[in-house]
N, C-alpha and C positions, 0 to 999 in steps of 0.2 A: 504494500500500500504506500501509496505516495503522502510524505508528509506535509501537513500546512507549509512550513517550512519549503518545504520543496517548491510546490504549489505558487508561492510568494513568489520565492525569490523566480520562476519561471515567468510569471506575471510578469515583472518587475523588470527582466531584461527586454520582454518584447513590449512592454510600454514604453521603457526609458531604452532606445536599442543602441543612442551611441554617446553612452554618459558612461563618464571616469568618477561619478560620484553617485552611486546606486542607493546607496543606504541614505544620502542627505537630500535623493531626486523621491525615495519611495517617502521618507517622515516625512518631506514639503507636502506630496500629494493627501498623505494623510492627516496632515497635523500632528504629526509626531516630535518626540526628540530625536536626534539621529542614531542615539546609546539604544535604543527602545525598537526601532526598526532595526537596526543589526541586532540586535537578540532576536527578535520576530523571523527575521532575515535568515539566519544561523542556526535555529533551533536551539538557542536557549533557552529561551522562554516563550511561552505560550500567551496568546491573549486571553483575557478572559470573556466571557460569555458573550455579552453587549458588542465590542470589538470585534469578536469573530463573526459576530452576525452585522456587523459594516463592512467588513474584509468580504464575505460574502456578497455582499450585493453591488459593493464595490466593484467587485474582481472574477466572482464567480467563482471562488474557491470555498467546497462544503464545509461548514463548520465540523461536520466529523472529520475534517481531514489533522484539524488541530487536537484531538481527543488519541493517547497513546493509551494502548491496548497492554503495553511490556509494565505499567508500572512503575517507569522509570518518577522517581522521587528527584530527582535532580532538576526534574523541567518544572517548574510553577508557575503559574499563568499571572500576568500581572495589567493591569492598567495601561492604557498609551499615553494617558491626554497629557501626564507633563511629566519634570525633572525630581518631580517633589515624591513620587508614587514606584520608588522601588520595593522590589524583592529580595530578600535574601537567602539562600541557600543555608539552613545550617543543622 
């Protein structure tokens, strides 16, 4: 299964198809920070609910694509809207 992650960042080159700045072209689009979209970007982190259902309608990528089936504890879905709304791993 292809991940959100994947998904995105697929989006992301054929929207933005000749940008040297991917992560700072997807957070403008979104209203993101750019730290926030490369996690999204990366598979770090995951959005949470509300987000993946913008990222969806946005971009056409299913909210189950963000939903990990392996249990990995390491991805935790976090906020986009600003700098103030991190996650931490611990």
């Amino acid at each position: 299964m292809t991940t959100g992650a994947q998904h995105l960042r697929n989006w992301a080159v054929r929207r933005f198809p000749n940008t040297r700045r991917l992560n700072q072209d997807v957070a403008d689009y979104f209203g993101w920070n750019k730290s926030i979209a490369s996690a999204y970007l990366n598979g770090v982190r995951v959005p949470e609910l509300r987000i993946a259902l913008r990222i969806q309608k946005e971009t056409g990528i299913p909210v189950e694509s963000w939903v990990s089936t392996e249990g990995d504890a390491s991805v935790r879905a976090v906020p986009a809207a600003g700098d103030n709304h991190s996650v931490r791993n611990e």
